[in-house]
C-alpha positions, -999 to +999 in steps of 0.1 A: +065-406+105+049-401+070+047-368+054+083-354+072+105-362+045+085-335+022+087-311+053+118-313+057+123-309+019+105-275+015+121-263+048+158-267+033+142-251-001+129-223+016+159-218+041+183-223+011+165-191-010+162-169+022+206-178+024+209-167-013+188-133-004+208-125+022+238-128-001+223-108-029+217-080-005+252-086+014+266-082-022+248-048-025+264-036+008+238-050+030+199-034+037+210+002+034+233-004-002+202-024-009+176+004-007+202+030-020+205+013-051+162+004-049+171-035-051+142-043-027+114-022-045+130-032-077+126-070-064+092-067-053+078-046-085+091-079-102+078-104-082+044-087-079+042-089-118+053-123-119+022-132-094-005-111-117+010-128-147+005-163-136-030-150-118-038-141-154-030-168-173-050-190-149-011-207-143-016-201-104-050-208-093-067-189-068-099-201-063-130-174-071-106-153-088-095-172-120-110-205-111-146-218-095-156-183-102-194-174-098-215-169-127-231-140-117-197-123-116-182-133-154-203-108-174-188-076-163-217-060-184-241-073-158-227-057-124-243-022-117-218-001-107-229+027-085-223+062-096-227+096-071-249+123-091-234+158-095-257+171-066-241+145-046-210+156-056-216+193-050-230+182-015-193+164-005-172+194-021-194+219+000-193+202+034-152+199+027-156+233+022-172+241+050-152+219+071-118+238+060-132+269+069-151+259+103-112+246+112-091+270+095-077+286+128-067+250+137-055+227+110-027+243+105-014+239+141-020+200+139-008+199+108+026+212+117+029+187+153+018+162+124+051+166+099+071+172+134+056+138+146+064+126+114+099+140+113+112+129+145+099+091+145+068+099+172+037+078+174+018+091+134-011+070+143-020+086+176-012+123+162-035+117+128-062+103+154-060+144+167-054+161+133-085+142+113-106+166+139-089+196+121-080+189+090-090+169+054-075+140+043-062+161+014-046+183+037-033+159+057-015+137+023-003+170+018+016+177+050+028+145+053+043+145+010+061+175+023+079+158+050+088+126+031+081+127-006+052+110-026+061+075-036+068+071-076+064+036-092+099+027-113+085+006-142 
């Protein structure tokens, strides 16, 4: 059988660094002492670097992103960007407006069985699927920061 010998291979590789992550987080006093102490955001802030470096320095190919990449795309000078006018602008700010107001008796009510959803481990999904119809997405990031806490980078 040709080609099992390198499957093999890269299976024991991969098995033995999964073992040596289990250890590392056994060590920290297992998932929970792991995310106490942030060792798993810590670890993946790292490794996410690690990946942008080498996708930057061409080190890690990815083809039509550092490598085979289209003409068309290398001169950033030449893509139009699109950009909203101020009367566009105005336009969206005044229907969010207006749809605050046309739902003011309302979004808060969902927006309370939202962070209660939240809170006790219900179904988010389905609840947001009611709240959208009441309240903004602003609102809604609001509630939902108030029940657990915006998310800060460590760098």
């Amino acid at each position: 059988m040709e080609g099992c010998y390198i499957i093999e291979e890269l299976t024991d590789l991969v098995e033995e660094e999964v073992l040596n992550e289990f250890e590392r987080l056994s060590k920290r006093g297992g998932v929970l002492g792991a995310m106490e102490s942030r060792y798993q955001r810590n670890k993946i802030q790292e490794e996410s670097l690690y990946y942008e470096q080498l996708k930057n320095t061409g080190e890690l190919p990815i083809i039509g992103v550092n490598t085979f990449v289209s003409d068309k795309y290398i001169e950033e000078d030449k893509i139009e960007l699109s950009r909203s006018t101020e009367e566009e602008k105005k336009w969206q700010l005044d229907n969010l407006i207006a749809f605050q107001k046309r739902n003011e008796a309302f979004s808060k009510q969902y927006l309370d069985k939202l962070k209660y959803v939240a809170q006790t481990g219900g179904n988010i999904f389905e609840e947001l699927m009611e709240t959208v119809k009441y309240a903004s997405l602003g609102q809604i990031t609001n509630a939902l920061f108030e029940v657990g806490g915006k998310y800060r980078r460590n760098m």
